[in-house]
C-alpha positions in Angstrom: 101.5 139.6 93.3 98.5 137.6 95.2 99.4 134.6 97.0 97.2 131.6 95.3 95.1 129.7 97.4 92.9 127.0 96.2 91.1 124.3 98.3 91.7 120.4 98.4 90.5 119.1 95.2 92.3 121.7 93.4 95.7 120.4 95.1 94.8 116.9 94.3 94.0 117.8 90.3 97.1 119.5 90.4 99.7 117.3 92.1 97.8 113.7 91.1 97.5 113.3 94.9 94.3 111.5 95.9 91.9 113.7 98.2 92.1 110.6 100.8 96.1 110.5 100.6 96.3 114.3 100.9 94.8 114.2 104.3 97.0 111.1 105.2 99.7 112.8 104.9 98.4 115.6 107.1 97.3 113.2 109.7 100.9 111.7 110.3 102.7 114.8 109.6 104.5 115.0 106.3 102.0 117.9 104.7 101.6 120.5 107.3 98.1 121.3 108.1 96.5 124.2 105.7 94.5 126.7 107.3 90.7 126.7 107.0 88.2 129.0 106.7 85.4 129.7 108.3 82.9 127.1 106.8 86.2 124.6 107.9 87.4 124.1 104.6 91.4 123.9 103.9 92.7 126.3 101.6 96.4 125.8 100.5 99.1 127.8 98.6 101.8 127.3 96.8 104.3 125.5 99.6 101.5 122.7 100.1 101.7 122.2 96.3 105.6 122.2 96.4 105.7 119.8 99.6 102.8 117.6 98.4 104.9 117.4 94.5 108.0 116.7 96.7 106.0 113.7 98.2 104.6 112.4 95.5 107.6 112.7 93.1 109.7 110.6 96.4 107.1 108.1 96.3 107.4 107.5 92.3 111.1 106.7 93.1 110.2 104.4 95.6 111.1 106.0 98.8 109.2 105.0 102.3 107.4 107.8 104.0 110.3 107.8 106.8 112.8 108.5 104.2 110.8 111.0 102.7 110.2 112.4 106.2 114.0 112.5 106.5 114.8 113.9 103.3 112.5 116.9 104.1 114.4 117.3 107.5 111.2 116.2 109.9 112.9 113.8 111.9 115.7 115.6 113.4 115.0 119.4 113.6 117.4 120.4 111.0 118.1 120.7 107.4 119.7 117.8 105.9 123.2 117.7 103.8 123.6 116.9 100.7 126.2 114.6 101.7 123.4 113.1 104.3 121.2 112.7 100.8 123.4 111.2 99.0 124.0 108.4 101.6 120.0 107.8 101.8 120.1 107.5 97.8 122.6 105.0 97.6 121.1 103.4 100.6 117.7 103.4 98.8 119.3 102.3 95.5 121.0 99.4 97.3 117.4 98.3 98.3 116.3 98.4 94.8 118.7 95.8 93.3 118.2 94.1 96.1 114.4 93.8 95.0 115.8 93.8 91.3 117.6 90.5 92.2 115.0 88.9 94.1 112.7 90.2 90.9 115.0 87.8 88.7 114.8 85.0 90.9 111.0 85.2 90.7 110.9 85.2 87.1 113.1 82.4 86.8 111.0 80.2 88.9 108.1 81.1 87.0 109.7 80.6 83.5 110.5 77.4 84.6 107.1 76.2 86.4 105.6 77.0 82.7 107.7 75.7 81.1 107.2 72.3 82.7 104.0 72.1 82.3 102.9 70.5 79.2 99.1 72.7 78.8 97.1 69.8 78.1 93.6 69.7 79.3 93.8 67.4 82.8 92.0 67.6 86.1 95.2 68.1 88.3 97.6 71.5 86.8 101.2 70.8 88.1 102.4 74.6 88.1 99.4 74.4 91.0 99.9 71.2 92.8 104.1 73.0 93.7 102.2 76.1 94.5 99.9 74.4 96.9 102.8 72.3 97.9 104.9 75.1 99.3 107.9 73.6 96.7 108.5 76.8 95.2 111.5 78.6 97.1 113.1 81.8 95.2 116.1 81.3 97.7 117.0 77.4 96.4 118.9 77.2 93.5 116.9 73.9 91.9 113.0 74.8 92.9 112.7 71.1 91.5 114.4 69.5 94.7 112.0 71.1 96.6 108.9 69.9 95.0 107.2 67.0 96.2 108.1 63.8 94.2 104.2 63.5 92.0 104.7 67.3 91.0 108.6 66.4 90.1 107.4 63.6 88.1 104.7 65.1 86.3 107.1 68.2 85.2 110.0 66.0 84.2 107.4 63.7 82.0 
């Protein structure tokens, strides 16, 4: 059986890899570099498609480059374990509620900016005048107390 080769844009239409990203990767080292021909063109095979899906699918689940770097055993010479992989996950998932939480927070504050504001037609928004304020804090438990006194006012009325 023939090895298949097929040049950039054929990798990208096939792995939903932008051109530009394709030779990112290549640049700082997670895609080997293909070989070219003579007219300088890269031709790839079938391990550039497997690495670049590898990538790409890492990426969709929200892994950094340096993790993905890791999980394909770049950083340290050597093939990783699986017990070494399951660490990173759970390392990775921790990050994610992290950002799930912080997501929550961020809602909340914004439910309750609209919410406070009663969406009549006036020159001054208050949802704005707190943004432009700096009172809005995800960390504070009451964004209210942080709001300057007008803003306060004109939510509360």
């Amino acid at each position: 059986m023939r090895a298949r080769h097929f040049p950039i844009g054929a990798l990208s239409a096939q792995t939903g890899v932008n051109i530009e990203t394709i030779r990112y990767y290549e640049r700082i080292g997670v895609m080997p570099a293909p070989p070219r021909t003579e007219g300088r063109q890269r031709v790839y095979d079938e391990n550039h498609l497997k690495r670049l899906t590898f990538i790409r699918r890492g990426r969709e689940l929200g892994f950094s480059l340096d993790e993905i770097r890791e999980l394909l055993g770049l950083v340290r010479g050597h093939s990783l374990t699986c017990a070494q992989v399951k660490a990173m996950t759970q390392g990775h998932v921790a990050s994610i509620r992290s950002k799930v939480r912080d997501l929550r927070k961020l809602e909340r504050v914004l439910n309750d900016l609209a919410a406070r504001c009663h969406g009549r037609e006036v020159p001054d928004c208050p949802i704005l005048e707190v943004l432009s304020s700096g009172g809005v804090r995800l960390d504070a438990s009451s964004d209210a107390d942080k709001a300057p006194a007008s803003a306060v006012a004109r939510f509360r009325s």
